[in-house]
C-alpha positions as CSV (number, residue, x, y, z in Angstrom):
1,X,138.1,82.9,19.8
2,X,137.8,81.2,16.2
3,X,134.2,79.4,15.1
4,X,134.3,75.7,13.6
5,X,133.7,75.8,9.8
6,X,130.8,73.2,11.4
7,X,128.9,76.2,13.0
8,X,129.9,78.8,10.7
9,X,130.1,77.3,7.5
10,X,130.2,80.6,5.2
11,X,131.4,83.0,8.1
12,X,134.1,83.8,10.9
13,X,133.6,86.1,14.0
14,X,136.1,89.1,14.3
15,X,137.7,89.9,17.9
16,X,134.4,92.1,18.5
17,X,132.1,89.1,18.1
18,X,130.2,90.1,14.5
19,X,129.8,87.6,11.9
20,X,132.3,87.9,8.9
21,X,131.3,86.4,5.7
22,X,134.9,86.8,3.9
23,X,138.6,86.3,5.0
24,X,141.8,88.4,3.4
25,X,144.7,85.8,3.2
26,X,148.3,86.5,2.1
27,X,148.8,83.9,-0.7
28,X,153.1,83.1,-1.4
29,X,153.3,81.9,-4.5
30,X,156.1,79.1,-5.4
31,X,158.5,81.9,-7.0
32,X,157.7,83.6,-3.4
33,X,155.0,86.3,-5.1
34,X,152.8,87.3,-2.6
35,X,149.3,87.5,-3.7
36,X,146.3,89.5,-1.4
37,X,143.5,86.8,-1.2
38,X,139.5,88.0,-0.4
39,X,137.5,84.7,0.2
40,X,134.4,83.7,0.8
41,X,134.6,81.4,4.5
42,X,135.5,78.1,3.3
43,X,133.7,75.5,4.4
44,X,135.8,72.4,3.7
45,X,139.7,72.2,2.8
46,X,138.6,71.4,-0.9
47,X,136.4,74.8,-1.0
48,X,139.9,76.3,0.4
49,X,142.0,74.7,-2.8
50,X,139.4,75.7,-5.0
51,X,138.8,79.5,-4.0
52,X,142.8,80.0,-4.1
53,X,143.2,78.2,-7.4
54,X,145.7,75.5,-6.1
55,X,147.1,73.4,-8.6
56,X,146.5,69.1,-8.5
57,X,149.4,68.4,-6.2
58,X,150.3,71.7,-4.7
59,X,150.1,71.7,-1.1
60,X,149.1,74.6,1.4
61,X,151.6,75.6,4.8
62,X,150.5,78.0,7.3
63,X,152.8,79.6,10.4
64,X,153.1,76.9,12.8
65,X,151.0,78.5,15.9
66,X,153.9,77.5,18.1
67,X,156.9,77.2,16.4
68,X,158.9,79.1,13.6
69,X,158.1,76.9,10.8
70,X,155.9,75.8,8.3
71,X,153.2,73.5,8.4
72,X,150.8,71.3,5.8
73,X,147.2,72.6,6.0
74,X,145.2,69.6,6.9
75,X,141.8,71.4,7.9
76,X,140.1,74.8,7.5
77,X,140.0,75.2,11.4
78,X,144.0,75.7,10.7
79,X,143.8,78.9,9.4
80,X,142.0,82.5,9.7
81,X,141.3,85.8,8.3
82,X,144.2,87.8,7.7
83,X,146.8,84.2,7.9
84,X,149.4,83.8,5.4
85,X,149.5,80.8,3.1
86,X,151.9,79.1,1.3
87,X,152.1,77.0,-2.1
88,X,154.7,74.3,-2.2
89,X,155.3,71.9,-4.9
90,X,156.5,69.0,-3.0
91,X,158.9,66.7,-5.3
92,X,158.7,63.0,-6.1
93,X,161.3,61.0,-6.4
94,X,162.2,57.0,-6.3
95,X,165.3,55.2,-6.8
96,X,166.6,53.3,-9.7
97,X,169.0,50.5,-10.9
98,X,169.8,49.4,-13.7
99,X,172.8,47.5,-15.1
100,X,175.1,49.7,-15.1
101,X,173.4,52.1,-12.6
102,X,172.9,51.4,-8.6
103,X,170.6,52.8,-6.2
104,X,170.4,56.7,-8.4
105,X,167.3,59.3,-7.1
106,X,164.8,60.6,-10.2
107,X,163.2,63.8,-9.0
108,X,159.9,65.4,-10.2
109,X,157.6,67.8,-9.4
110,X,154.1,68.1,-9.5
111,X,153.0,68.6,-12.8
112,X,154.7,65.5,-14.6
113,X,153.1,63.1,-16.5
114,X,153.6,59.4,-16.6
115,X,155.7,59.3,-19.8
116,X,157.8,61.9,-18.9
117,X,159.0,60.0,-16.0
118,X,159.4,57.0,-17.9
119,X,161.7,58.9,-20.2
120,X,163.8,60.4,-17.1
121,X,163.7,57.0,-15.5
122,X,164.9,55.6,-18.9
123,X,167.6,58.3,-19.6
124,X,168.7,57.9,-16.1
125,X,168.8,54.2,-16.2
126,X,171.0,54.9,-19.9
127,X,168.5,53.5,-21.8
128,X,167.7,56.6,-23.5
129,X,164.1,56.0,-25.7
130,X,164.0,52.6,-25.2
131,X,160.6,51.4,-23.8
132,X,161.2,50.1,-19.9
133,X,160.2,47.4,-17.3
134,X,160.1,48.9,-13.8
135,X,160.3,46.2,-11.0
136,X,159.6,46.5,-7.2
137,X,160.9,43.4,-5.9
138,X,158.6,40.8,-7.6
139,X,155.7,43.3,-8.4
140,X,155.7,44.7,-11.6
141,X,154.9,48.6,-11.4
142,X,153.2,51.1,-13.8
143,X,154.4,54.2,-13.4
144,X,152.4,57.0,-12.8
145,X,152.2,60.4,-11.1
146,X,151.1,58.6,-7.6
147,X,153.3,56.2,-7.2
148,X,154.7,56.2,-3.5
149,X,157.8,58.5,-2.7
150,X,161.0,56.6,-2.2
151,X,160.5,53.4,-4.6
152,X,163.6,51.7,-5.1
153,X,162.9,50.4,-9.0
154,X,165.0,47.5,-10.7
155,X,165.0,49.2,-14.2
156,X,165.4,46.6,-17.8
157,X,164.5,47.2,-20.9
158,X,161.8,45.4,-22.4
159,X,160.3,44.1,-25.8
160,X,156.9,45.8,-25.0
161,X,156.2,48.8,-26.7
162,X,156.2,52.0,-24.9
163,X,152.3,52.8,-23.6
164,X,151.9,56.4,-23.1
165,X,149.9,57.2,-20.0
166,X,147.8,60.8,-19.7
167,X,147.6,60.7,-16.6
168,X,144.4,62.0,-14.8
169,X,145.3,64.0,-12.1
170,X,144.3,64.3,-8.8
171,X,140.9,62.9,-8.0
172,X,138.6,65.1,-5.6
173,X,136.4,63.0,-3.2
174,X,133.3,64.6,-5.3
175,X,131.4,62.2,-7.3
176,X,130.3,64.7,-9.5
177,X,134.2,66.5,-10.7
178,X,135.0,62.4,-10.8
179,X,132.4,61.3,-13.3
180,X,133.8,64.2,-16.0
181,X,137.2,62.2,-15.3
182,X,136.9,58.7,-15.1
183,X,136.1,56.7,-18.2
184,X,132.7,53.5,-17.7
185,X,132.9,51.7,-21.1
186,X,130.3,49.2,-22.1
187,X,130.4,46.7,-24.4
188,X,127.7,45.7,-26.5
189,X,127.4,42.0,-26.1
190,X,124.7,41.2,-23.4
191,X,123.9,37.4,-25.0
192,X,125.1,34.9,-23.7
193,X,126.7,31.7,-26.0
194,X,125.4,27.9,-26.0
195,X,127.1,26.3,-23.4
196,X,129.0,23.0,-24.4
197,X,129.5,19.6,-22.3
198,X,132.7,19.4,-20.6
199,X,135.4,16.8,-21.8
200,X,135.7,14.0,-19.5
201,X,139.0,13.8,-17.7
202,X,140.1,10.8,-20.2
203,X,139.7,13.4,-23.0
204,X,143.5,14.3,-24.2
205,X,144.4,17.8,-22.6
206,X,144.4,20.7,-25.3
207,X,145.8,24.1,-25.1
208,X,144.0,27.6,-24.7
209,X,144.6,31.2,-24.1
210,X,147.0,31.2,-21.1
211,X,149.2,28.5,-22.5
212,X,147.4,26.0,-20.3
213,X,146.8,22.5,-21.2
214,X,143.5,21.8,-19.1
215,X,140.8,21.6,-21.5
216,X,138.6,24.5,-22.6
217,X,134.7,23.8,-22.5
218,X,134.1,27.2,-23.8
219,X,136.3,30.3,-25.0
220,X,134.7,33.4,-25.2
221,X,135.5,35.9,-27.4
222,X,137.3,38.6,-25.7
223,X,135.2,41.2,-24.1
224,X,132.0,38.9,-24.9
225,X,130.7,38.7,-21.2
226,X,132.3,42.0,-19.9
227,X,129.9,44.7,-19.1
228,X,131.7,47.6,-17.9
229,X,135.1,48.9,-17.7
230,X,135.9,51.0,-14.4
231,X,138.9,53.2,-15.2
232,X,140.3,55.9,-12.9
233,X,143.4,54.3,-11.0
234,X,147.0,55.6,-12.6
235,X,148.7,52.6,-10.7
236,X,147.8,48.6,-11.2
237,X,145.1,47.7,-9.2
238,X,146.1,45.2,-6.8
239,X,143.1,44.3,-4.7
240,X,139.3,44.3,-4.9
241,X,136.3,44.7,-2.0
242,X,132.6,44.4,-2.5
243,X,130.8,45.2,0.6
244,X,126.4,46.3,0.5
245,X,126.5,48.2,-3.1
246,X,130.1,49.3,-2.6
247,X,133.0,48.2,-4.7
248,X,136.7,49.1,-3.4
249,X,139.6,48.7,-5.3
250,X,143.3,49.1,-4.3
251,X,146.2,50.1,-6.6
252,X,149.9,50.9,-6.7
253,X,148.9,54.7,-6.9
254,X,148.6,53.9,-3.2
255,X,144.6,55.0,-3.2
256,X,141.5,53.3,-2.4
257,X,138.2,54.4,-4.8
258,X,135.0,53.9,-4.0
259,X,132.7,52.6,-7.0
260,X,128.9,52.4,-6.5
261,X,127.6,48.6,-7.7
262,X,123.8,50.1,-8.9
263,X,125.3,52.1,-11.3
264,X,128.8,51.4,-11.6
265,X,129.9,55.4,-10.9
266,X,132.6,56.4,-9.3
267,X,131.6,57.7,-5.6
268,X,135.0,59.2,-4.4
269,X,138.5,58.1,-3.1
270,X,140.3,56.9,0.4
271,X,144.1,58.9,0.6
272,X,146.2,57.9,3.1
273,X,148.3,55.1,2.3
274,X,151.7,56.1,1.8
275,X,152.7,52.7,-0.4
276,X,150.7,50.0,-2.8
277,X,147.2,49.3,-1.3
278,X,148.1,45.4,-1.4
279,X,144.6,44.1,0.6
280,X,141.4,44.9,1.1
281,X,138.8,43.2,3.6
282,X,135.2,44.4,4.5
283,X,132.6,44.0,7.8
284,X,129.1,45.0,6.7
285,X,128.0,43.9,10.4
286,X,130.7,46.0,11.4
287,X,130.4,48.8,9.4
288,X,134.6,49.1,8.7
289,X,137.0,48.2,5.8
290,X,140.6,47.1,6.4
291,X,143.0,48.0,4.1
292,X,146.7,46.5,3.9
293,X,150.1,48.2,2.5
294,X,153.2,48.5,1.7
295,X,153.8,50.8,3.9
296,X,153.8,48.0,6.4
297,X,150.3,50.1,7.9
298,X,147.1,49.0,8.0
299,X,144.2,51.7,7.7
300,X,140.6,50.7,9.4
301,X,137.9,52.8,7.4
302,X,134.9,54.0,8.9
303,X,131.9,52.4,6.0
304,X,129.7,55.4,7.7
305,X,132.1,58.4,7.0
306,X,134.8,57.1,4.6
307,X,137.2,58.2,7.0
308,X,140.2,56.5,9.0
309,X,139.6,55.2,12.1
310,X,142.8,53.8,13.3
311,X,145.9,53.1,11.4
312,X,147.5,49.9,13.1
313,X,151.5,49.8,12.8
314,X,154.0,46.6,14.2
315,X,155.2,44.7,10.6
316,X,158.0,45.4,9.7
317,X,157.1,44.3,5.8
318,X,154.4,45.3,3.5
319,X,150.9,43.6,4.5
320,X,149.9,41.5,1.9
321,X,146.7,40.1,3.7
322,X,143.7,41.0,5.9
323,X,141.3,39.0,6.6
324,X,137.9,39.4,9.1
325,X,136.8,38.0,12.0
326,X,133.4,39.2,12.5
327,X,132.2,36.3,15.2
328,X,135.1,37.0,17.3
329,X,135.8,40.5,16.8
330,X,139.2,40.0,15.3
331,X,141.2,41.5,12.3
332,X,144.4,39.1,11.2
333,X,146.7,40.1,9.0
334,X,149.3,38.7,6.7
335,X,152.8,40.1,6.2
336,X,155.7,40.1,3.8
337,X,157.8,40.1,7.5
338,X,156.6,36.0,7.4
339,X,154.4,36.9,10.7
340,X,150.2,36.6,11.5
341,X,149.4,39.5,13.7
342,X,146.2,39.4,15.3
343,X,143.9,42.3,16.6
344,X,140.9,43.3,18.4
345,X,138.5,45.2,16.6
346,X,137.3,47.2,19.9
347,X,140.3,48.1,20.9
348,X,142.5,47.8,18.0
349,X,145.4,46.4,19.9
350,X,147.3,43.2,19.2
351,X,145.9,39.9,20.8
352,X,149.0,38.0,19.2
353,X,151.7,37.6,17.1
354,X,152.9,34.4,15.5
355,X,156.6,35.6,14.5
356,X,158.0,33.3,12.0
357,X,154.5,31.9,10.8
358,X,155.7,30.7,7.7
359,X,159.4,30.5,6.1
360,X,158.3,33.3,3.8
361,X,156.0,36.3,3.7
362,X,152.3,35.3,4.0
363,X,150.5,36.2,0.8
364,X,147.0,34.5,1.7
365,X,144.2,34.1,4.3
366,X,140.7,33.4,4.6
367,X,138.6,31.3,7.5
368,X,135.9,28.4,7.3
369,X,134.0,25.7,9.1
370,X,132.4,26.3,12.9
371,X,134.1,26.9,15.2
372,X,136.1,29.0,12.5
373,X,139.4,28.8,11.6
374,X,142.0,30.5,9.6
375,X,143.9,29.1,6.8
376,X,147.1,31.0,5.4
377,X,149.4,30.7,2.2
378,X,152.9,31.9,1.9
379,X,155.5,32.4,0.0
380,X,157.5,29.2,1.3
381,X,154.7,27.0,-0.7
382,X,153.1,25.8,2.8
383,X,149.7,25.5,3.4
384,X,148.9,25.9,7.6
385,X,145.3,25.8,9.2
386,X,145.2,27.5,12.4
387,X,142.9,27.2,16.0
388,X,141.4,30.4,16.4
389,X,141.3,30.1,20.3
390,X,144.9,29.2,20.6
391,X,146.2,30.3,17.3
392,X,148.2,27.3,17.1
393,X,148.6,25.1,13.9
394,X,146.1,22.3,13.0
395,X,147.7,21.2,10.6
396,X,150.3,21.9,7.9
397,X,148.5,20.5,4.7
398,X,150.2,17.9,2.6
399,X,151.9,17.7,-0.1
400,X,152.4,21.4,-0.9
401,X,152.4,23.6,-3.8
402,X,155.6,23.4,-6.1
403,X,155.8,27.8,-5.3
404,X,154.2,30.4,-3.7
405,X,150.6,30.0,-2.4
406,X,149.2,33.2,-3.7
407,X,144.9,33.0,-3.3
408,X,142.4,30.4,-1.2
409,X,138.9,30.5,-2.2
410,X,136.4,28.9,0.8
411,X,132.8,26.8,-1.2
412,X,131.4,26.5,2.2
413,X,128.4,24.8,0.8
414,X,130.4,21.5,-0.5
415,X,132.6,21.7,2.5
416,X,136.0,22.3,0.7
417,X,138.7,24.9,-0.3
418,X,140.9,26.0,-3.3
419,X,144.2,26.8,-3.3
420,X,146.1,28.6,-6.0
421,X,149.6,28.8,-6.7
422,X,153.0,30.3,-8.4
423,X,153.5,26.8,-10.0
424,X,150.0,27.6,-12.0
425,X,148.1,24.8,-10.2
426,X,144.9,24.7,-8.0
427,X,144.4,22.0,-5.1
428,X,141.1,21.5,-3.9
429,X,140.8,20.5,-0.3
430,X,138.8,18.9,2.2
431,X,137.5,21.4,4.8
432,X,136.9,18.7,7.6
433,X,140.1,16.2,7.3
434,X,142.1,19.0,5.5
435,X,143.5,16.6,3.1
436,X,143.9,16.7,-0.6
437,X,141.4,16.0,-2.4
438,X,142.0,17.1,-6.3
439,X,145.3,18.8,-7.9
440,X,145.1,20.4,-11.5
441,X,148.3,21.3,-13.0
442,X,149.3,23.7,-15.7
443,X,146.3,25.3,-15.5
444,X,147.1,28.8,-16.5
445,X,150.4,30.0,-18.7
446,X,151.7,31.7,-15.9
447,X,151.1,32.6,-11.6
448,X,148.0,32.4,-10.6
449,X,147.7,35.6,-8.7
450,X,143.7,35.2,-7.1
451,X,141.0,32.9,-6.7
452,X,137.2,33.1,-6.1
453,X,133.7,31.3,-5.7
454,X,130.3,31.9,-7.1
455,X,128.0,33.4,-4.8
456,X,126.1,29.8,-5.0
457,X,129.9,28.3,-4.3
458,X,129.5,26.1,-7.4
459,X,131.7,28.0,-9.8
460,X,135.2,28.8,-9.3
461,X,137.3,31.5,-11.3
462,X,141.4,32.0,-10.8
463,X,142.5,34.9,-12.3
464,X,146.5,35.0,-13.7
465,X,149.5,36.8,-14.6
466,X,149.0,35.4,-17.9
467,X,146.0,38.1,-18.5
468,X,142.7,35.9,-18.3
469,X,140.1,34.6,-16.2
470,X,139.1,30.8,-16.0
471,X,136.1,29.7,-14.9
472,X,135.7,26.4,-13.7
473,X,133.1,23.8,-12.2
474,X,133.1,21.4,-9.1
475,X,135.5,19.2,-10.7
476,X,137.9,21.6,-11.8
477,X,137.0,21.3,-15.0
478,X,137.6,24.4,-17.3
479,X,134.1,25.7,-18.7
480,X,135.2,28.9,-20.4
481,X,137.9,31.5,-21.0
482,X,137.5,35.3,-19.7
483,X,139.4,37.7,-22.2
484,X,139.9,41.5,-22.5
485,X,142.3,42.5,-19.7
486,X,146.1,44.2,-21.6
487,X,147.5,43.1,-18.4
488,X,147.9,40.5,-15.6
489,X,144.6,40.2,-13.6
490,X,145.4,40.5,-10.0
491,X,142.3,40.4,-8.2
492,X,138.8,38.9,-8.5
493,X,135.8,39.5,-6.3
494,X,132.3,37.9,-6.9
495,X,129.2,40.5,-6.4
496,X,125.4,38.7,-6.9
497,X,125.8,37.9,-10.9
498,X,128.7,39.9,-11.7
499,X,132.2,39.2,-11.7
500,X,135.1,41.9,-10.9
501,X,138.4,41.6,-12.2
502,X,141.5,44.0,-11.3
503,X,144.9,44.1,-13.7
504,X,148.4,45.8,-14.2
505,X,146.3,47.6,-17.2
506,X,145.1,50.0,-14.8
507,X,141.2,48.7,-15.3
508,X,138.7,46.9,-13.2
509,X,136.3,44.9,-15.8
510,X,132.9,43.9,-14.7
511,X,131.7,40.5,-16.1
512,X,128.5,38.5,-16.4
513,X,128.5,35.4,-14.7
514,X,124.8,34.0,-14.5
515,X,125.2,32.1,-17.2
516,X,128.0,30.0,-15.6
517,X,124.5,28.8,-12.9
């Protein structure tokens, strides 16, 4: 008989029944040393790490119980007084071309930072020192020590210079080791600037920052209206979720964080995913977060114990898109496969399937009007609206976007939509004829990657590859320019009077937004 670390949180029983308050393990050291361990009970698996002194990385094995072989340690309840444990230091490694290289495996080990795997990257790609664009597909991707095992990484050299990355390690799910390693910057501008009237749409069109030629109310200075910096990711961060004073944000270092909006501290971190955390979507009423990958999974989180509740598989491409379905119980999600799926939230199996939903993988969704239904953006430039109790289409909307339809942005309150695209334009459409009502074009120097409304649905912001936020008014009319990001802004997510912005820089920056009404 062995107790549960649950009932015996500092102690064991021996085979005569007395209460032990130490184990002796037999530690095997990478260069097979074998090391006599006397420990304290542990109550969790990160009391285990931390009473061996197991290195950020390193992984524990233990004798299978049934088998001859090894075996990760995924709980204390695996192991016992007098067990044997092993360190490995499991490798990375991704594959690379480059011009004159195809398909080549770079290996690390735990222990590597960023730039030295930039430089084995660039060697290997026979670029020797010269700084390095690393592609996945369409996505741009930062390297760092997380990135997902088994990347297979178009390799160029660019014109940028070479950032050097320090890399921060492995974060424990403890908010207090986290708050000695992420950085929470403020700036010092809490004013905020005379507003000016808006050009008329006779005005002549000017440029701003962005390279667009809609015209520019306003133009902050940069970092005027940003409030805090959230640093912590090693990987871009891809997607954003605000849910009761929880943030979530999503990155390429294929994590989840967990940020807490009444101080803007760093809570802990979700594992699991084993590719880019793509999507993010939240039920307060349901008490559960859905997060989409890469990996082709999505992960259901447990908001009352931060822990996974189900991990639903069936794409067969990354999942770029999950959206919510509190009324009727239903999670939908979007795929890079070109397919909706839909589930049910009790009993997380799929309810349908709309193979083929668009002519290219689905990038966007998001619901309105009563009875509700879904609308989804892909890569094929479509628009479709779908009937939730047939999941059939309404309507394909027309005309369409010139490229990829990458964000929609619902401002119930006036009844009407936003679409943004790859061709740097935003449509506005009806909610109740789904027709077009308003098309800006140019407005951004390169994709617009995400949309997102005002809490009072009068203000709209798109966020771009180009680096900055817009914000914008009821007639699409620019009212001022959000600056500070070093990278494309991927994300946005609207919180009471703050604004949330995710980039390639590695950085969520909080902005204030009141002023905007």
């Amino acid at each position: 008989f062995r107790a549960s670390p649950e009932s015996f949180p500092l102690s064991s029983l021996d085979m005569s029944g007395d209460i032990r308050e130490t184990w002796q393990l037999t530690l095997l050291l990478p260069n097979q040393e074998a090391q006599k361990k006397r420990l304290r009970v542990p109550s969790s698996l990160d009391a285990l790490y931390s009473s061996l002194q197991v290195e950020p990385g390193h992984v524990l094995l233990t004798n299978h119980p049934r088998h001859d072989m090894m075996f990760a340690v995924e709980s204390v309840e695996q192991i016992s007084d007098g067990s044997t444990l092993q360190v490995h230091v499991p490798k990375k490694r991704v594959f690379i071309s480059a011009p004159n290289v195809k398909n080549k495996a770079v290996v690390w080990y735990a222990g590597a930072t960023a730039s030295q795997i930039e430089r084995s990257i660039a060697k290997a790609a026979g670029l020797g020192e010269a700084p390095i664009e690393c592609r996945d597909g369409e996505d741009v991707v930062v390297l760092s020590t997380n990135m997902p095992n088994d990347l297979h990484l178009e390799v160029t050299a660019s014109s940028q210079r070479r950032v050097r990355s320090t890399g921060s390690g492995e974060l424990r799910r403890t908010a207090a080791s986290a708050s000695q390693r992420l950085a929470t910057t403020k700036t010092t501008s809490n004013t905020s600037p005379g507003r000016q009237r808006s050009p008329t749409r006779s005005q002549k069109l000017t440029g701003s920052v962005g390279g667009s030629t809609t015209p520019t109310a306003h133009q902050s200075a940069p970092e005027e209206h940003c409030l805090h910096v959230l640093a912590g990711h090693t990987g871009a961060v891809l997607c954003l979720c605000g849910v009761g004073d929880i943030l979530f944000t999503g990155s390429q270092d294929s994590s989840i964080m967990i940020w807490d909006l009444n101080n803007l501290q760093y809570i802990g971190t979700l594992p699991g995913h084993r590719g880019f955390v793509k999507c993010l979507h939240a039920s307060y009423a349901k008490k559960v977060l859905c997060s989409g990958s890469q990996d082709r999974t999505i992960r259901v989180w447990s908001l009352e114990t931060f822990s996974t509740v189900k991990t639903l598989m069936g794409h067969v491409g990354g999942v770029n898109a999950v959206l919510i379905l509190e009324s009727l119980d239903l999670l939908i999600s979007g795929s890079e496969d070109r397919s909706i799926r839909i589930w049910d939230l009790g009993t997380y199996e799929v309810v349908s399937c709309l193979e083929q939903s668009h002519l290219g993988g689905v990038f966007a969704l998001e619901k309105f009007g009563s009875p509700v239904q879904v609308v989804s953006g892909a890569r094929d430039r479509s628009l479709k609206v779908w009937d939730t109790s047939t999941w059939t289409v309404n309507k394909t909307l027309h005309p369409p976007h010139y490229d990829g339809v990458t964000s929609i942005a619902v401002a119930a309150k006036h009844g009407k939509f936003y679409s943004g695209s790859r061709d740097r334009s935003i449509k506005e459409w009806d909610m109740y004829s789904l027709t077009n009502t308003m098309h800006t074009l140019h407005v951004h120097g390169d994709w617009i990657q995400s949309l997102c409304m005002s809490p009072s649905d009068d203000i709209l912001f798109s966020g771009s590859k180009d680096g900055v936020v817009k914000v914008w008014d009821g007639e699409l009319q620019c009212q001022d320019v959000l600056q500070g990001h070093k990278g494309a802004v991927t994300a946005l997510e609207t919180v009471g009077n703050r604004l949330f912005s995710s980039s390639t820089d590695r950085a969520v920056r909080v902005w204030r937004i009141d002023q905007y009404g």
